[in-house]
C-alpha positions as CSV (number, residue, x, y, z in Angstrom):
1,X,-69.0,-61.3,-95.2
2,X,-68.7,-57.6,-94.6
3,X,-72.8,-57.2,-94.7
4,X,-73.3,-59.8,-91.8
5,X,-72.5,-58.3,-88.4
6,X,-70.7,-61.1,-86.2
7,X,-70.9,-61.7,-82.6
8,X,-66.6,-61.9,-82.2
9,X,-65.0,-62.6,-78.6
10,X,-61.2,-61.8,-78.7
11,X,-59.3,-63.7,-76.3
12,X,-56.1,-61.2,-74.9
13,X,-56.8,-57.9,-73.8
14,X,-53.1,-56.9,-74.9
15,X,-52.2,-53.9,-77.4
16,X,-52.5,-56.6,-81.0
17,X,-55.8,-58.4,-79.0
18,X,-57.2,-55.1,-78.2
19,X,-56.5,-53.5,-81.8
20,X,-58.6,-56.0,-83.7
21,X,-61.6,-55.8,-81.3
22,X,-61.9,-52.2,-81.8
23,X,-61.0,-53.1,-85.9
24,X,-63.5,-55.6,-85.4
25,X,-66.4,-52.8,-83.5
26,X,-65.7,-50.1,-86.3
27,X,-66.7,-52.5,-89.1
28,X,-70.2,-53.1,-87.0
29,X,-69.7,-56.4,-85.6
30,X,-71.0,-57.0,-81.5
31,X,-67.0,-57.7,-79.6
32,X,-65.9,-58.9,-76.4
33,X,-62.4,-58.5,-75.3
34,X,-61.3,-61.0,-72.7
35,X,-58.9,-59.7,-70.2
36,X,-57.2,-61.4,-67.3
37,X,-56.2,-57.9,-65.9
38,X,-58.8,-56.4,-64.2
39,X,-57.5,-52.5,-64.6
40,X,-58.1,-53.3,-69.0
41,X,-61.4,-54.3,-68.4
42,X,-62.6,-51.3,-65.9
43,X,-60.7,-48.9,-68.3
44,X,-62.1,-50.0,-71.6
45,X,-65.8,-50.1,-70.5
46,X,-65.5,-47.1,-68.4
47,X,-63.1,-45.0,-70.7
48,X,-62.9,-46.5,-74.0
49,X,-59.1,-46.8,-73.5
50,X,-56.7,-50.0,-72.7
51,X,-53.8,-47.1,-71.1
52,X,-51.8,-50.4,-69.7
53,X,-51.3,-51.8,-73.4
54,X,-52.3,-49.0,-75.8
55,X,-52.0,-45.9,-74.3
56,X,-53.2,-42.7,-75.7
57,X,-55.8,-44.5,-78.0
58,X,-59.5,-43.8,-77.9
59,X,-61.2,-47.4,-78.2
60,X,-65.0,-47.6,-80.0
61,X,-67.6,-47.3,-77.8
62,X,-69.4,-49.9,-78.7
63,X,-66.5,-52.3,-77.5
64,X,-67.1,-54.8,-74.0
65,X,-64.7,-56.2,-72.2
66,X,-64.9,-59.5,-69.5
67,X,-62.4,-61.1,-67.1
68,X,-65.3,-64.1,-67.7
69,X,-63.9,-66.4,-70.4
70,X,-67.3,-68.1,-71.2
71,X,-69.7,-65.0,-71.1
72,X,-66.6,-63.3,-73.4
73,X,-67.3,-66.8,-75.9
74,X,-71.0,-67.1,-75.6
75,X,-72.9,-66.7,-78.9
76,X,-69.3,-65.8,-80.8
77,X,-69.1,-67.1,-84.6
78,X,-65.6,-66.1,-84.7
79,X,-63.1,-65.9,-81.5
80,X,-59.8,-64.0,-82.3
81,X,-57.1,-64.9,-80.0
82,X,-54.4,-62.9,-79.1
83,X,-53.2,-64.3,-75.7
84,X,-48.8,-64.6,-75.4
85,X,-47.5,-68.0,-77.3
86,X,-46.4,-69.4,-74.2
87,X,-49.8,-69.6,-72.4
88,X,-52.1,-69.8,-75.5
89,X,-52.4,-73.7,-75.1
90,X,-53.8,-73.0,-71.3
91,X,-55.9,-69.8,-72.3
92,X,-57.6,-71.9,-75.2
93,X,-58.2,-75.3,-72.7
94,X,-59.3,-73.5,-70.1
95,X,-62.9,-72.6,-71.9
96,X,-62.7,-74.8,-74.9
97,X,-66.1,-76.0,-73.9
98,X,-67.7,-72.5,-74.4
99,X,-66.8,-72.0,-77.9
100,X,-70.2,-72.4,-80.0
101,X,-71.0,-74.8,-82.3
102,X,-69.2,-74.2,-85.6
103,X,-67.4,-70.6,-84.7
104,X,-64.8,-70.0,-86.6
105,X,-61.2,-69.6,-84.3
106,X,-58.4,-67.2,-85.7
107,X,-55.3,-67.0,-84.1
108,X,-53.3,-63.5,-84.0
109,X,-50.5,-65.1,-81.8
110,X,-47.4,-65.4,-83.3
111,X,-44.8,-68.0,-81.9
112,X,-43.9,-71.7,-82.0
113,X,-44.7,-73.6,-78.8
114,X,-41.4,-74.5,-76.8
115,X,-42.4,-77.4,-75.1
116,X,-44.4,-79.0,-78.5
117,X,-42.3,-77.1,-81.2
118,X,-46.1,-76.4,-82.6
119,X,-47.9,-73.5,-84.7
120,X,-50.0,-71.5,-83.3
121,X,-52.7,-72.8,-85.1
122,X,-51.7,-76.4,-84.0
123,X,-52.1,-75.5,-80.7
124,X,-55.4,-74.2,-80.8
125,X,-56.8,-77.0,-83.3
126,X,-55.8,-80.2,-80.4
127,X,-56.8,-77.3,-77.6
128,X,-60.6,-76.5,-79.6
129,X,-61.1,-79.2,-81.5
130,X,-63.6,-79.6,-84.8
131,X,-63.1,-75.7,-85.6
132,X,-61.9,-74.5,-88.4
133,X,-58.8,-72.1,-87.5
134,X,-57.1,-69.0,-89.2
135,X,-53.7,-67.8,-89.3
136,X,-53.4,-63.7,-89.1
137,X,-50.2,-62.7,-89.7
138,X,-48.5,-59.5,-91.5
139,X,-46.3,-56.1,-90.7
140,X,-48.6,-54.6,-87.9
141,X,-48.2,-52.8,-85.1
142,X,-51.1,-52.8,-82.7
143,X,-51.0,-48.7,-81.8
144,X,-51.0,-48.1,-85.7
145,X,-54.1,-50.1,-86.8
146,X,-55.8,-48.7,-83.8
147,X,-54.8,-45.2,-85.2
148,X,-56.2,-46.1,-88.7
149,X,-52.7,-45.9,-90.2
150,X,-53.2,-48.4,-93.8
151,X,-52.1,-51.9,-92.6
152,X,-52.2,-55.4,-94.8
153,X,-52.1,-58.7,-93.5
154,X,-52.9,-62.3,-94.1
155,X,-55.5,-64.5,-93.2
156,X,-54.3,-68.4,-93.8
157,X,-56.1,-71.6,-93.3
158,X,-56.5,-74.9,-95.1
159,X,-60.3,-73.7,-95.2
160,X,-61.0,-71.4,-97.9
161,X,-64.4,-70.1,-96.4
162,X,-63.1,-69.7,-93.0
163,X,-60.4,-67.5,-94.5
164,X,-62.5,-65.1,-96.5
165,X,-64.9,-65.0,-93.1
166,X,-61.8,-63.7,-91.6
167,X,-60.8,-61.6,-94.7
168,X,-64.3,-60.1,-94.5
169,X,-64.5,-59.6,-90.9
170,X,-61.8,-57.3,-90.4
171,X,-60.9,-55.6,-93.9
172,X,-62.0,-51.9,-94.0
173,X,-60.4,-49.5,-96.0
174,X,-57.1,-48.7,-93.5
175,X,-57.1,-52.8,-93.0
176,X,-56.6,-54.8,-95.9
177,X,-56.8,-58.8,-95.3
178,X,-55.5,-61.2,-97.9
179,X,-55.9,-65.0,-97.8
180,X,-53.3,-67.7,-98.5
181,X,-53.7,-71.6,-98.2
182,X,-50.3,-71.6,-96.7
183,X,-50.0,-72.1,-92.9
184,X,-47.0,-73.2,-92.3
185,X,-45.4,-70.3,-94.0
186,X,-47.2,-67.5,-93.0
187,X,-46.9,-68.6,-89.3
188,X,-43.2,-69.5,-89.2
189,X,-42.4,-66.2,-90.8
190,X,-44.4,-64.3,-88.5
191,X,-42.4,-66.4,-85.6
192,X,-38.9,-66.2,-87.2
193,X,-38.9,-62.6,-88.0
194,X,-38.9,-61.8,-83.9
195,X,-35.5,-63.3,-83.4
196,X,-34.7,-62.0,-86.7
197,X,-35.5,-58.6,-85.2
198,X,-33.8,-58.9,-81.8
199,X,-30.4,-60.1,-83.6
200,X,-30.8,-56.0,-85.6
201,X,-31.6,-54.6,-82.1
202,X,-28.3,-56.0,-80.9
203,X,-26.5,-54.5,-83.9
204,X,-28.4,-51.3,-83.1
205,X,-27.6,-51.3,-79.6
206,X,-23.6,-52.1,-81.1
207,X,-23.5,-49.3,-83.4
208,X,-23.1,-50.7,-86.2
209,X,-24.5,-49.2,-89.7
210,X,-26.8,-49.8,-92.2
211,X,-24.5,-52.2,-94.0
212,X,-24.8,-54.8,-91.0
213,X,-28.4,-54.2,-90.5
214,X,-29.0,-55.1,-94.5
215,X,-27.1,-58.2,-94.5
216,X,-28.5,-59.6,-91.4
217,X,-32.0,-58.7,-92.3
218,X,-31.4,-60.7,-96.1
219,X,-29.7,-63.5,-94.9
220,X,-32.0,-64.2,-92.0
221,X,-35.2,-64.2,-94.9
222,X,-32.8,-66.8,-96.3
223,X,-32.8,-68.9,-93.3
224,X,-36.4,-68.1,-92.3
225,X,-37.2,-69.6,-95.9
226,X,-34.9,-72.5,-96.0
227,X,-36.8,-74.0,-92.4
228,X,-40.1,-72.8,-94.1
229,X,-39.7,-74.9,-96.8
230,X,-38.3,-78.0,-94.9
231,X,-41.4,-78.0,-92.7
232,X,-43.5,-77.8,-96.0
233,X,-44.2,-74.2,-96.6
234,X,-43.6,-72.5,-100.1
235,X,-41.0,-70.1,-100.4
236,X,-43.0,-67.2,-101.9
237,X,-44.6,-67.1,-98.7
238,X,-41.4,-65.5,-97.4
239,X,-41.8,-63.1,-100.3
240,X,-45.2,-61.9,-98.9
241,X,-46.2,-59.7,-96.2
242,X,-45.5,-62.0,-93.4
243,X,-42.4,-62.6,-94.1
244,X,-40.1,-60.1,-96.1
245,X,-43.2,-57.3,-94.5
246,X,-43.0,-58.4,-91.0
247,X,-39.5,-58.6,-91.4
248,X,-39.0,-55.0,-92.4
249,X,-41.4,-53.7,-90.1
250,X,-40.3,-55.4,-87.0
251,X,-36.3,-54.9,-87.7
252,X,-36.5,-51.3,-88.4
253,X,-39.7,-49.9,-86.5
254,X,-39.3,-47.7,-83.6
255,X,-42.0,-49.8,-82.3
256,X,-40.7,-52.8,-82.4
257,X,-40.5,-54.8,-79.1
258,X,-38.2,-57.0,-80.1
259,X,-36.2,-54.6,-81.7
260,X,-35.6,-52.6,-78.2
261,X,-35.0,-55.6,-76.3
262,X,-32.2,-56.8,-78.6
263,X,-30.6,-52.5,-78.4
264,X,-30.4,-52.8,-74.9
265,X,-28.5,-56.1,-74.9
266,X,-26.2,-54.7,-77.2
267,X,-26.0,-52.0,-75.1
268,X,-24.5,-53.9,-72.5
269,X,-27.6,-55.3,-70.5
270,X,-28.2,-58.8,-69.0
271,X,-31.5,-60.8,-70.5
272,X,-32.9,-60.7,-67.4
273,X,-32.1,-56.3,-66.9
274,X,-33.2,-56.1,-70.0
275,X,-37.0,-58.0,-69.8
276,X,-37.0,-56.3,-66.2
277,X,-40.4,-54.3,-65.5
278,X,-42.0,-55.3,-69.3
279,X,-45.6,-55.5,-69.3
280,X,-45.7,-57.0,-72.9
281,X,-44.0,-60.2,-74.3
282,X,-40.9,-59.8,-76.4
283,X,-42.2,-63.1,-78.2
284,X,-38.5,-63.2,-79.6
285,X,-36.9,-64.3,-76.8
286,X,-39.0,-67.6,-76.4
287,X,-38.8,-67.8,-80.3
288,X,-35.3,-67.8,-80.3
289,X,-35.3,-71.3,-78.0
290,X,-38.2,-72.8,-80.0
291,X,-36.7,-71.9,-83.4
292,X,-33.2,-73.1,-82.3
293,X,-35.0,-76.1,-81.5
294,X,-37.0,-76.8,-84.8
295,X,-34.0,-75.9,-86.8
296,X,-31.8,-78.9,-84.8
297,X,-34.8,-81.3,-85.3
298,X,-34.9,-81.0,-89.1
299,X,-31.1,-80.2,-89.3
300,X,-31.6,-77.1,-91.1
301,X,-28.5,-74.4,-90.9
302,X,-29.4,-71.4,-89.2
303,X,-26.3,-69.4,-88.3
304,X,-28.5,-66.4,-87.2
305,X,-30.9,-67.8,-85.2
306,X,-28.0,-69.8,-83.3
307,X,-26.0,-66.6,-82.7
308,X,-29.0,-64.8,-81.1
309,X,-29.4,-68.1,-78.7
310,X,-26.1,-68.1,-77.6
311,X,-26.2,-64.2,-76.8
312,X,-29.4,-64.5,-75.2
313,X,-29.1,-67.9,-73.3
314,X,-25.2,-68.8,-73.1
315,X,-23.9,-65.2,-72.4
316,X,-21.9,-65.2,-75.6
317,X,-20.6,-61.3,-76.0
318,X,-22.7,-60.0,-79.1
319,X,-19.2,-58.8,-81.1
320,X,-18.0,-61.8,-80.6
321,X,-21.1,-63.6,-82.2
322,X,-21.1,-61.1,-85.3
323,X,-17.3,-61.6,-85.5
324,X,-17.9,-65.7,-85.6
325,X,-21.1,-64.9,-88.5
326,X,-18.5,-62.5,-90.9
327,X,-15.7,-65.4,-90.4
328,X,-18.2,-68.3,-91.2
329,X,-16.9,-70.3,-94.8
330,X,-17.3,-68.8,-97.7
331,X,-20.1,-70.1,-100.0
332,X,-22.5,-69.1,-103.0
333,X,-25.1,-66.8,-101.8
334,X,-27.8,-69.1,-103.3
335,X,-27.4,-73.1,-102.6
């Protein structure tokens, strides 16, 4: 797939969309990077550089970028899109009828739909319908692959050959892409470690140690598996790269959106100071209602992923929370 230059359109002209159209440029195939934001699309065909979203990055030159939807689609075998969870189902319908015939659709949004409780991938199946769609997930932060830093990641669908087109789109040898079969897990785990990772930011922002940070990060893999594998996914999964991976990453990187939000409301800071004045999506914050929610539907026990909701939505005080987790019963680690 590597020999065969693709026309790609990514759809989100934010730091992860922008990252995998310049991947996409290095590795020879013709990109165009939708943006709704004017300022991204003057800077990256006039500078080669996105400063709003990934600042300090020199973009490929041979990377395009369009506030037009359908000239962005036109001629596009595979369409990458990287637009926030909670407006992906209205970014997707609004130019549905400009995908061509038989492109390929990967999604690099990570999130479960509020209002639906669906995948990614579910949304933009019923939104684009008759195209085979991809899962990208994995420990990635957007200024790193666009610095060439070595990154892994995983390409899943229920298609085999629309996987490996992904797989051999965007591998190059700082970007290795894996397949997987399983869906469901690898975008639930790429969802569930974002609260995961603002729960740690609020231990951060407490000042707690390394010994809280450790437990919370194991036992919320346990509960990320536990509603994996009610809604059908395979355990390993949460073994893999997007799930123990992303977890580490995004719980312990300095980069980590999520992560910062969930310092400075340990710190002391409302939601609402704290989401103040953000250009990019902490995705964590609307994962943390839509998780709660998925978790109540299948009646699956997730102490964590409760705690984090009532912090962030009920104004519980965070010691309080982590004094109501330690206290919880006692049981076997594994049950």
């Amino acid at each position: 797939m590597k020999d065969r230059p693709l026309g790609c359109a990514v759809i989100g002209g934010g730091a992860w969309g922008t990252a995998i159209a310049d991947r996409l440029v290095r590795n020879g195939h013709r990109v165009t990077l939708w943006a709704r934001e004017d300022d991204v699309v003057d800077a990256v065909n006039a500078r080669h550089e996105n400063p709003r979203f990934l600042p300090n990055i020199t973009l490929a030159p041979g990377l395009t970028a369009s506030s037009d939807m359908a000239r962005a689609l036109h001629g596009a075998g595979l369409v990458v899109y990287a637009a926030p969870s909670h407006v992906l189902r209205t970014v997707v319908a609004s130019c549905a009828g400009s995908i061509a015939p038989g492109a390929v659709l990967s999604v690099a949004t990570k999130g479960i739909e509020r209002e639906t409780l669906a995948l990614m991938t579910d949304v933009v199946a019923q939104e684009a319908f008759g195209h085979e769609v991809v899962a990208v997930s994995g420990p990635s932060f957007a200024a790193e692959v666009a610095q060439g830093q070595p990154t892994a990641v995983v390409a899943a669908s229920s298609s085999h050959d629309a996987a490996k087109l992904v797989q051999g789109a965007m591998s190059a040898a700082a970007f290795r892409v894996y397949t997987s079969d399983d869906v469901v897990g690898v975008e639930l785990g790429g969802a569930l470690k974002n609260v995961m990772a603002v729960a740690t930011g609020i231990l951060d922002g407490l000042g707690l140690g390394y010994n809280p940070r450790a437990a919370l990060m194991t036992r919320g893999l346990a509960e990320m598996t536990r509603l994996g594998v009610s809604a059908g996914a395979r355990a390993e999964t949460f073994a893999g790269l997007a799930g123990l991976g992303d977890l580490v990453l995004t719980c312990t990187g300095a980069l980590s959106r999520n992560r910062a939000l969930g310092v400075a409301i340990g710190q002391g800071q409302s939601l609402a100071d704290a989401l103040a004045g953000k250009d990019s999506v902490a995705e964590g914050v609307l994962n943390a209602q839509s998780a709660k929610a998925l978790a109540d539907r299948a009646g699956v026990e997730m102490p964590i992923i409760d705690a984090t909701y009532r912090i962030l939505f009920e104004g519980q005080a965070p010691r309080e929370a982590v004094t109501e987790l330690m206290a919880r019963e006692l049981r076997a680690e594994r049950d």
